[in-house]
C-alpha positions in Angstrom: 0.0 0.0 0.0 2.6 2.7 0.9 4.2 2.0 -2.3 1.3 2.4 -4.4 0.6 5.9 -2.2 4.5 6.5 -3.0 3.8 6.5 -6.9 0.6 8.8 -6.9 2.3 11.0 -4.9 5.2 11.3 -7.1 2.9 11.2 -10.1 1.4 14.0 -9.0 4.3 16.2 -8.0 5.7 15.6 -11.2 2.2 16.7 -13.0 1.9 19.8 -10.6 5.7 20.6 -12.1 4.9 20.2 -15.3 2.1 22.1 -15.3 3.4 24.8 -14.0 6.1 25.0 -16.8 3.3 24.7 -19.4 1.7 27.4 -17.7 4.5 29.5 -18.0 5.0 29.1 -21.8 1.5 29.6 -22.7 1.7 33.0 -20.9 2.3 36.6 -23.3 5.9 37.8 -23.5 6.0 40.8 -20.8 5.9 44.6 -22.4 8.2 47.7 -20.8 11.7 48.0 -21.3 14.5 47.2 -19.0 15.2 48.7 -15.6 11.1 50.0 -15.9 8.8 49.4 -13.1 4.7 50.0 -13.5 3.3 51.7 -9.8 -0.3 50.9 -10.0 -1.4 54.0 -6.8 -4.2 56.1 -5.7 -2.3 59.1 -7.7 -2.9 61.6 -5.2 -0.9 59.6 -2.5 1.7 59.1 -5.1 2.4 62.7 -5.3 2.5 63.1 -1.1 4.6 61.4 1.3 3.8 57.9 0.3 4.9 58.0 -2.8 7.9 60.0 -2.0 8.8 56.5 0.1 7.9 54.7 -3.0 10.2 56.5 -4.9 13.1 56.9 -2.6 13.4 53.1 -3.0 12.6 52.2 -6.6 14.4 55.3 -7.7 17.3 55.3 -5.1 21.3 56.4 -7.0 22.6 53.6 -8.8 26.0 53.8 -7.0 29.2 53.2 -8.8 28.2 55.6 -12.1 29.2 58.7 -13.5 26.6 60.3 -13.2 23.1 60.2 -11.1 20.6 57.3 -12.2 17.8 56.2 -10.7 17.8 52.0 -9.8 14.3 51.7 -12.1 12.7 54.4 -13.9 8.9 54.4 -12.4 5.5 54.6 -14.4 3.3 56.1 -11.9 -0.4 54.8 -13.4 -3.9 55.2 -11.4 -4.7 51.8 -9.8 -8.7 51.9 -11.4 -6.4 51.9 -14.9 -5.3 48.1 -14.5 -6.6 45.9 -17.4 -5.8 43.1 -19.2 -3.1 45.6 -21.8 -0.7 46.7 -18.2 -1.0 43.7 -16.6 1.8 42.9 -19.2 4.2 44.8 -17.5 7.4 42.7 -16.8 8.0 44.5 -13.6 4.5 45.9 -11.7 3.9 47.1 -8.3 -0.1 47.4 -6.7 -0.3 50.1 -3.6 -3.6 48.7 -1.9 -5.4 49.5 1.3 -6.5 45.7 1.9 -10.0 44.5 3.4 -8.8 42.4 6.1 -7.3 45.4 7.7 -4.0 43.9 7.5 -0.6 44.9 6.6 1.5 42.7 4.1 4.0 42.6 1.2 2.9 39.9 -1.4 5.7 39.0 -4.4 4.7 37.1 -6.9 6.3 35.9 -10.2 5.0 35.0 -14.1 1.0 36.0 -13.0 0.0 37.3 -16.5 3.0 37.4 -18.5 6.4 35.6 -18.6 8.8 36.7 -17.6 7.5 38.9 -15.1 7.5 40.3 -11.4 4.6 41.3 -9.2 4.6 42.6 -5.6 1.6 44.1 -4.0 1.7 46.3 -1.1 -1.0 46.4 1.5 -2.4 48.0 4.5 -5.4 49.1 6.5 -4.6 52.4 5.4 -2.4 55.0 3.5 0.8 55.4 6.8 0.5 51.3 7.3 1.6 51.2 3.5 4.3 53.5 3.8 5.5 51.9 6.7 5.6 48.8 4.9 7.7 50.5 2.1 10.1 52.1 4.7 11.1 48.5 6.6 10.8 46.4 3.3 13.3 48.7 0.9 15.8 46.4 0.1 13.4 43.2 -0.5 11.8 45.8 -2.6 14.5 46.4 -5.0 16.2 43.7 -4.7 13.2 41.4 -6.0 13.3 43.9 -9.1 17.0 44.2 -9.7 17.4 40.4 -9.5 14.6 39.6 -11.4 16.3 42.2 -14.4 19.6 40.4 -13.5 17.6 37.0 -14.1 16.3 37.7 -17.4 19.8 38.8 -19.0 21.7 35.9 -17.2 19.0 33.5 -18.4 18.9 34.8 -22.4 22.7 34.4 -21.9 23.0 30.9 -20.8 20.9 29.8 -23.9 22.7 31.8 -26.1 26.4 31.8 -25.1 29.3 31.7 -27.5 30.5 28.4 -27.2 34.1 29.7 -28.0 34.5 31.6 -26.0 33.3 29.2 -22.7 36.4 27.0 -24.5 38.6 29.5 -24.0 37.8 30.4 -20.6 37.7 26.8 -19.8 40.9 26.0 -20.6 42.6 29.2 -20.0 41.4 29.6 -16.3 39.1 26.7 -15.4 36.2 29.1 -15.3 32.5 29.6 -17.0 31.1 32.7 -18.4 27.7 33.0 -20.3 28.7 35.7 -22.4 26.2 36.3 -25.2 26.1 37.1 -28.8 28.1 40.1 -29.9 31.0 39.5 -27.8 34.3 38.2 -28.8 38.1 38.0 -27.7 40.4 40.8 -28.1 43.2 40.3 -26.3 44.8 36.7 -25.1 47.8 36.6 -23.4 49.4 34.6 -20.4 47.2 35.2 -17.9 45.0 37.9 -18.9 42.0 37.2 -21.6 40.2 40.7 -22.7 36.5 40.3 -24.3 34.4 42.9 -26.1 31.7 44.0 -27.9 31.9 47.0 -29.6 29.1 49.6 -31.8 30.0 52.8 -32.9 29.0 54.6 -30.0 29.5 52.0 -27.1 32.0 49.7 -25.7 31.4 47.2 -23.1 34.6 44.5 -22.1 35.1 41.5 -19.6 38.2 41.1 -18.7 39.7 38.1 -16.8 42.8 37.3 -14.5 44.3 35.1 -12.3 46.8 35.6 -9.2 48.0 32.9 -6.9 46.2 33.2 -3.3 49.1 34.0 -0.5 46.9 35.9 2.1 43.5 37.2 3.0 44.9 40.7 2.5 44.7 40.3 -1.1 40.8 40.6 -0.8 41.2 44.3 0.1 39.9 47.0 -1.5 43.7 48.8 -2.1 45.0 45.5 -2.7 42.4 44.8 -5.7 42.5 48.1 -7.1 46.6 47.4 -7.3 46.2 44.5 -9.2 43.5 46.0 -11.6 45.7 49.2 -12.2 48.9 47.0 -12.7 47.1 44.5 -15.1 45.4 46.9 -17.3 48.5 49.1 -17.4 50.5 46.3 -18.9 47.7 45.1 -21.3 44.4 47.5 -21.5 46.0 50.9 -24.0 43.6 53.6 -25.2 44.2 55.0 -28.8 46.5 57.7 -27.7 50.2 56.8 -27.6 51.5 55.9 -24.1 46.9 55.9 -23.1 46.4 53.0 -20.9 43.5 51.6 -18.8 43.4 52.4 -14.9 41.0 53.4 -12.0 39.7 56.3 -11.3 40.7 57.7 -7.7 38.8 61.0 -7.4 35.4 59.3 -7.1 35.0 56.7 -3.6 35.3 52.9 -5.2 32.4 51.3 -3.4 33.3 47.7 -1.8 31.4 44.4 -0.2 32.8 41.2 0.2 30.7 37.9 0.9 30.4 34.3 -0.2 28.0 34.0 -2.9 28.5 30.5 -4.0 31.4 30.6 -6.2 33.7 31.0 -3.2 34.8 34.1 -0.8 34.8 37.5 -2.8 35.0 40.6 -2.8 32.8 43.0 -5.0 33.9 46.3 -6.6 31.7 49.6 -8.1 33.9 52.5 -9.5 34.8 54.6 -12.2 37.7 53.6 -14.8 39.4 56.1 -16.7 42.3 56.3 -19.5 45.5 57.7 -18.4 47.2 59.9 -20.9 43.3 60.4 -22.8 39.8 61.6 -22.1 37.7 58.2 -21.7 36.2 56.9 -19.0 33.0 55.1 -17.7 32.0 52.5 -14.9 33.1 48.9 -14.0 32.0 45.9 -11.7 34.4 43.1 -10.4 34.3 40.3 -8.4 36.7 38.3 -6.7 37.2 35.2 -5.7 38.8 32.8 -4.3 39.9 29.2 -5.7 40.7 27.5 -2.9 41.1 23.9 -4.8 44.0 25.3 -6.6 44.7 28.3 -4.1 44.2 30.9 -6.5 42.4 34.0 -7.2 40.2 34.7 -10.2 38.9 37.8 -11.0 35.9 39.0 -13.6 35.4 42.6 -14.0 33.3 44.5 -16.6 33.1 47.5 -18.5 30.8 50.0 -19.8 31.9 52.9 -22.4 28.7 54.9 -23.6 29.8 58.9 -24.2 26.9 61.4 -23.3 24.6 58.0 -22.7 23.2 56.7 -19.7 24.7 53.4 -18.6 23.1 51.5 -16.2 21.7 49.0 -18.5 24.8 48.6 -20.2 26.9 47.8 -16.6 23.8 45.7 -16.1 24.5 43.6 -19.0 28.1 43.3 -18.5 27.2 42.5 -14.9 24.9 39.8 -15.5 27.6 38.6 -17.5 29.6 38.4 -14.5 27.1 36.7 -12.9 27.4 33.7 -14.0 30.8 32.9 -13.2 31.5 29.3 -12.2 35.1 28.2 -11.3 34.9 24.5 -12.3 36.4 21.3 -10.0 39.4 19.6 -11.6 38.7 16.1 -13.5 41.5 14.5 -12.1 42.5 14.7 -8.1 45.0 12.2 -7.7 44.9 8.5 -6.3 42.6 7.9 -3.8 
């Protein structure tokens, strides 16, 4: 008997998954563009305090740019204007005073579009809300900004260059999803530069390798060393004797953490070309290798003169992202 109640009970856990997944694809593609959140509010409120809480966290400084951009750019819409064309939005958020008297944050993912992000906001009146923006900020934003971060990182995995995951492979035993448009500029002993380039924009990875001697090397100074000392020897601008380093009259914002890949340490700051006139924002990370006591670092670039450039760090980011530092085949004799 149990293992009869065993096989429905698998049966229908794998039915409840698969229906879920064919519920997903049979839902719209999501409308807005990138880094745009829909506020569905009483718009009176959204012009008072309330929504200067709202927007204090969807549209708080990006930090580590050039200058000033909001995190999301906000559609502020009046919450009786909801129908079946904005529930398309890929990122949405509902201010609502809620029945039961009750305050609470609901998220929700892929409701009427794919994919798509959803959080609702509620309280027994307009101050409860507000109060639930003020202690909730960064699960806010960060349910927004990961759920951008999700959708690049996801159209990158299914549409990476193949050669270059070789070449990162057997260069520095590492993964990155880096999608069309990209390819290798420079590689060298122990430095690998990849780009894509328009007329108007340039956004680069660039990867190295150190070997691991101390915890110190997961500084802030001590990273910024290493970045100025690598791109000096291999990043030049088009100007004779124009090279790659970081900028130092702007703060270089820093956070260190293990987030899966192994300890590391995250940089936001400004890059700039010494001996030229360029310059734009960059992201690193990190990490440590402890299998082969090493330490790998990703960083990425964004060039974009007289443009705005969040999205593009965010692409390059996601890029980042995805790093994986893979085991070795071979370990030696048991």
């Amino acid at each position: 008997m149990k293992k009869y109640l065993s096989l429905i009970l698998v049966s229908v856990l794998l039915f409840s998954c698969n229906d879920k997944e064919s519920r997903k694809k049979m839902l719209p593609t999501p409308t807005g563009k990138s880094g745009e959140v829909a506020v569905f509010i009483n718009q009176e409120q959204y012009k008072g305090e309330l929504g200067l809480s709202l927007k204090k966290v969807l549209m708080a400084p990006n930090i580590g740019l050039p200058q000033e951009e909001p995190l999301f750019n906000v559609i502020s819409l009046p919450l009786e204007s909801f129908n079946s064309l904005s529930q398309r939005y890929r990122n949405i958020v509902f201010i609502k005073k809620s029945k039961s008297g009750k305050s609470n944050i609901k998220i929700e993912k892929d409701r009427w579009a794919s994919p798509q992000s959803v959080i609702t906001i509620y309280g027994p009146d307009y101050n409860s809300i507000q109060k639930q923006i003020e202690d909730n900020k960064e699960k806010i934003s960060g349910f927004f900004e990961n759920a951008e971060y999700d959708i690049m990182m996801n159209y990158n995995e299914k549409h990476h260059q193949k050669g270059i995951t070789r070449k990162l492979s057997k260069k520095f035993k590492i993964t990155l999803d880096c999608p069309p448009g990209y390819s290798i500029d420079l590689d060298t002993t122990g430095f690998v530069w990849i780009a894509h380039e328009t007329p108007t924009t340039s956004q680069g990875i660039f990867v190295y390798e150190q070997p691991y001697t101390s915890v110190e090397l997961f500084n802030k100074d001590n990273i910024i060393a290493k970045r100025n000392e690598m791109l000096k020897m291999y990043v030049h601008g088009p100007s004779d004797g124009s090279f790659m380093t970081t900028e130092d009259q702007y703060d270089t914002y820093v956070s260190t953490y293990d987030r899966g890949v192994g300890y590391t340490t995250e940089l936001r700051g400004l890059w700039k070309l010494e001996k030229d006139f360029m310059g734009g924002p960059f992201v690193s990370y990190t990490c440590l290798d402890k299998e082969r006591n090493r330490i790998v670092t990703v960083e990425g670039y964004v060039f974009a003169a007289k443009q705005k450039k969040r999205n593009y760090l965010r692409q390059v980011d996601a890029i980042l992202r995805s790093i994986k530092i893979e085991a070795d085949e071979y370990k030696g004799d048991k």
